[in-house]
FIKOLZA-1660 file (N, C-alpha, C; in steps of 0.1 Angstrom, whole numbers, plus 5000, padded with zeros to 4 digits):
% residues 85
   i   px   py   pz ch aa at
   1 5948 6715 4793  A  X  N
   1 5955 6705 4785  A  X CA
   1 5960 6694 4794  A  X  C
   2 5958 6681 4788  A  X  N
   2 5962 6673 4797  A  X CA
   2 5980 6669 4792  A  X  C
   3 5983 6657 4799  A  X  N
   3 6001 6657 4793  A  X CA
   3 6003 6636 4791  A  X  C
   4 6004 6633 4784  A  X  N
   4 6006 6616 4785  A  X CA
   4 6021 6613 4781  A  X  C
   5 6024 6604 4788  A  X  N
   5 6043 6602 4786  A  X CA
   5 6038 6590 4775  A  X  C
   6 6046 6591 4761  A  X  N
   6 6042 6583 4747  A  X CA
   6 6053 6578 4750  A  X  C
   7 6054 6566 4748  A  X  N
   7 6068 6558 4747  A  X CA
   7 6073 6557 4733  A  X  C
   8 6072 6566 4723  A  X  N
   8 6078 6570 4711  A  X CA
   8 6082 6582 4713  A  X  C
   9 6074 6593 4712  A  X  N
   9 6078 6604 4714  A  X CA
   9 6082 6609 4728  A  X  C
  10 6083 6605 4737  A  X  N
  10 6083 6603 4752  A  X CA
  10 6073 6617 4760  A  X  C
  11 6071 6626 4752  A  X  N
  11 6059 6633 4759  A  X CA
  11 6050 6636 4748  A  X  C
  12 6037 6643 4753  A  X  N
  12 6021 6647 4742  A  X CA
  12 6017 6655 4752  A  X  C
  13 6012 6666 4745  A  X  N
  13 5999 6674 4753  A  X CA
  13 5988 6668 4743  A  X  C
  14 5977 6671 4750  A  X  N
  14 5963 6670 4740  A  X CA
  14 5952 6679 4751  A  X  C
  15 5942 6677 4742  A  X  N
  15 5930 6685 4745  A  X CA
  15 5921 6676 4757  A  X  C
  16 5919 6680 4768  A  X  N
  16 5908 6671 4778  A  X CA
  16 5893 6669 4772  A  X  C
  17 5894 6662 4775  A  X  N
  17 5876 6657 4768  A  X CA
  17 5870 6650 4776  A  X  C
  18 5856 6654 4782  A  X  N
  18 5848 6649 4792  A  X CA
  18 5834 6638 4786  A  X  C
  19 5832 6642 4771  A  X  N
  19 5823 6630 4764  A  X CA
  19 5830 6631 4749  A  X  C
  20 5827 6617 4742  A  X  N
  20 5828 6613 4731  A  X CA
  20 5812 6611 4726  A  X  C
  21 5809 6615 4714  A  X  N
  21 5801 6613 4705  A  X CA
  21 5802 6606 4694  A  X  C
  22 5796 6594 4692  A  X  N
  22 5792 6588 4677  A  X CA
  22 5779 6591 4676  A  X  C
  23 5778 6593 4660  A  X  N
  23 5769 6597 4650  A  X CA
  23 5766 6585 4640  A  X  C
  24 5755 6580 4635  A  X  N
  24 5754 6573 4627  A  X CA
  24 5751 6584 4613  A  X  C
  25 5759 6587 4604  A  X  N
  25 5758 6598 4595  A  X CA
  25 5761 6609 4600  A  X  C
  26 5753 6623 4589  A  X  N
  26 5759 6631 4597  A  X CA
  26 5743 6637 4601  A  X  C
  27 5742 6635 4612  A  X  N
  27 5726 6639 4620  A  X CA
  27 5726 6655 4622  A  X  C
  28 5712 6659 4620  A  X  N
  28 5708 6670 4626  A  X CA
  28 5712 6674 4639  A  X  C
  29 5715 6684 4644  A  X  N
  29 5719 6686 4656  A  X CA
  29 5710 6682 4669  A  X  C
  30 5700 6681 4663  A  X  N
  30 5687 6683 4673  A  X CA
  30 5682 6667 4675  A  X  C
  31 5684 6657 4665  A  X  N
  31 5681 6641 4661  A  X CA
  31 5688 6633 4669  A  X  C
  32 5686 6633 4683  A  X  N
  32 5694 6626 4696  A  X CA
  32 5692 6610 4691  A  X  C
  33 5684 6606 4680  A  X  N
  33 5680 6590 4680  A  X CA
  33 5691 6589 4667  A  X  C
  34 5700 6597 4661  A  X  N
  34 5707 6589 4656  A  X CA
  34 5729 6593 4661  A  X  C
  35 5725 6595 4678  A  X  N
  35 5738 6597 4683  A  X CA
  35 5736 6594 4696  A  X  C
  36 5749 6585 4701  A  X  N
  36 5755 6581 4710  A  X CA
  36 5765 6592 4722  A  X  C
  37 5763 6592 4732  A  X  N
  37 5774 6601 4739  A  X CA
  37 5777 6589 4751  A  X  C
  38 5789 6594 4758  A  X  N
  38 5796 6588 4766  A  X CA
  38 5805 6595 4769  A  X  C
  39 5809 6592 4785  A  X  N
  39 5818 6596 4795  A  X CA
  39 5833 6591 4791  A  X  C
  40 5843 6602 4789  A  X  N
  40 5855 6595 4788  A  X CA
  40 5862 6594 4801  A  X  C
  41 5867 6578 4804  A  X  N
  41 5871 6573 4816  A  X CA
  41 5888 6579 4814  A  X  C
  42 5897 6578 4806  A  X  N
  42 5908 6579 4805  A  X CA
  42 5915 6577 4786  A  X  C
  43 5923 6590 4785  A  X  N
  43 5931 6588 4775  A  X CA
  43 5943 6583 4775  A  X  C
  44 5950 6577 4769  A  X  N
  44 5964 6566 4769  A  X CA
  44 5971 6568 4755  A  X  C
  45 5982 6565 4757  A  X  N
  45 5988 6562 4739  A  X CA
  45 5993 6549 4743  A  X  C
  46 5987 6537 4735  A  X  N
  46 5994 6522 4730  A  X CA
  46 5997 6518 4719  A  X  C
  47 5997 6509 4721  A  X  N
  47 6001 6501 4704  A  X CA
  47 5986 6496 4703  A  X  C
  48 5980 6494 4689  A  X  N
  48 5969 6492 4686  A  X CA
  48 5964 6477 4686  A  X  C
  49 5955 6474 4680  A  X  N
  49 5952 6456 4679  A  X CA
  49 5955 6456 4668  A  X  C
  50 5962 6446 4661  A  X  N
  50 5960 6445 4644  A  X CA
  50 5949 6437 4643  A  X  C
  51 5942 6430 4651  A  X  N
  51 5928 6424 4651  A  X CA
  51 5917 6434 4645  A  X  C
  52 5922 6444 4647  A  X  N
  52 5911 6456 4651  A  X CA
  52 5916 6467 4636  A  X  C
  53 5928 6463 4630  A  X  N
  53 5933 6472 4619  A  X CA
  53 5944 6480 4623  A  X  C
  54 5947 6477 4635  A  X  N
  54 5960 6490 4638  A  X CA
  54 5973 6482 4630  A  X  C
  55 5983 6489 4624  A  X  N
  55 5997 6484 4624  A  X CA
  55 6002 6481 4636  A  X  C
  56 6008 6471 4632  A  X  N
  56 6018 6465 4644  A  X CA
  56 6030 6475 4648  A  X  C
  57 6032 6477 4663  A  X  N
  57 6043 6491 4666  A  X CA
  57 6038 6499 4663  A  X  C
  58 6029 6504 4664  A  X  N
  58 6027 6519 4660  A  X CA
  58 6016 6527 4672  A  X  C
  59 6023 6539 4677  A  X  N
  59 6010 6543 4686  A  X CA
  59 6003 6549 4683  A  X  C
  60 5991 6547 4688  A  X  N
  60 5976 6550 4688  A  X CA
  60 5968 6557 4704  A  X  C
  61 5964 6568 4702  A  X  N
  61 5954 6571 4710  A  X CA
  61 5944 6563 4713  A  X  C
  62 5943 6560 4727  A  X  N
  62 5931 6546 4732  A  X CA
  62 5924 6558 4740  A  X  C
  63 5910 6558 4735  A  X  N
  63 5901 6564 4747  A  X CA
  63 5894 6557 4748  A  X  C
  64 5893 6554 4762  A  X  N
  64 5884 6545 4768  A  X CA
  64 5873 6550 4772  A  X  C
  65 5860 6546 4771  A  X  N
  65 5848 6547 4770  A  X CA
  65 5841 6547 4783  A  X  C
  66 5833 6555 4793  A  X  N
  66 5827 6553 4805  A  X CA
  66 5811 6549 4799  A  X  C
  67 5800 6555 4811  A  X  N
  67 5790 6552 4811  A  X CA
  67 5784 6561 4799  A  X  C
  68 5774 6556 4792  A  X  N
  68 5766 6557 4781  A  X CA
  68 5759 6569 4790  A  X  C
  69 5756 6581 4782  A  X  N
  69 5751 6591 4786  A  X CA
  69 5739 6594 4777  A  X  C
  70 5723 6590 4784  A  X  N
  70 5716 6588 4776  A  X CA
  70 5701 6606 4774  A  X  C
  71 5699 6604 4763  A  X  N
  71 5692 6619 4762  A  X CA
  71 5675 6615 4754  A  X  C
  72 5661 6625 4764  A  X  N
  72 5655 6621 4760  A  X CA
  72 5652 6618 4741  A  X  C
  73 5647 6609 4739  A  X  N
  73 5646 6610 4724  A  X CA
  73 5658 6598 4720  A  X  C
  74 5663 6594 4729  A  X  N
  74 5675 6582 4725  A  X CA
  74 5672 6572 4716  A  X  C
  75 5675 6568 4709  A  X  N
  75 5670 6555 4704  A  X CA
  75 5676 6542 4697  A  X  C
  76 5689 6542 4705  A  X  N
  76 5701 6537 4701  A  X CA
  76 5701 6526 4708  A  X  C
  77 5699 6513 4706  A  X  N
  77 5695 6504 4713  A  X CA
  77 5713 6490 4712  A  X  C
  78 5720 6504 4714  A  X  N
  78 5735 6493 4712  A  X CA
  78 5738 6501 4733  A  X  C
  79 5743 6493 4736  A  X  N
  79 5746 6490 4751  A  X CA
  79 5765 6489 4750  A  X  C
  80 5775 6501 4760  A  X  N
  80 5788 6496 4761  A  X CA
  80 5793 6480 4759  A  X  C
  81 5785 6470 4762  A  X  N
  81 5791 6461 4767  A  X CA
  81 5791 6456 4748  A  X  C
  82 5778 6456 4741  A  X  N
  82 5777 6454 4729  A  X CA
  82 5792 6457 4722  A  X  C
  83 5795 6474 4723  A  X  N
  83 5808 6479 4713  A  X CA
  83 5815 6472 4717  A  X  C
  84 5818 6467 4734  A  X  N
  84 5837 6458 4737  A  X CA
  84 5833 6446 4728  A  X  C
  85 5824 6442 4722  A  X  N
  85 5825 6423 4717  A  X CA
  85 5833 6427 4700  A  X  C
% end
């Protein structure tokens, strides 16, 4: 379990997580060409973007995204730097 000091609730445990997965639908387990995996660099609690749809003041879990972890069969032709724009 990891621990993040929330500046609302002033402490959080959560669950450690070493990759995040997107899915385009809900894919076959086995259909690597329609999911994404990635290294998670660091979890945080902030305030959200309202650019982005978060309410204003309110915290949100930020996981930040590492290197694209790619598997044969990939076919996902979106690049990290793509999702930051």
């Amino acid at each position: 379990m990891g621990e993040i000091i929330c500046p609302i609730c002033r402490y959080l445990e959560y669950a450690d997580f070493d990759t995040v997965v997107f899915t385009l639908g809900y894919p076959r387990k086995d259909d690597l060409s329609r999911r994404m995996e990635f290294t998670v660099s660091d979890i945080s609690i902030d305030c959200g973007r309202p650019e982005w749809g978060a309410e204003p003041d309110k915290a949100y879990f930020v996981i930040k995204l590492g290197e694209r972890i790619r598997h044969k069969g990939d076919k996902f032709g979106v690049s990290l730097s793509d999702l930051e724009k």
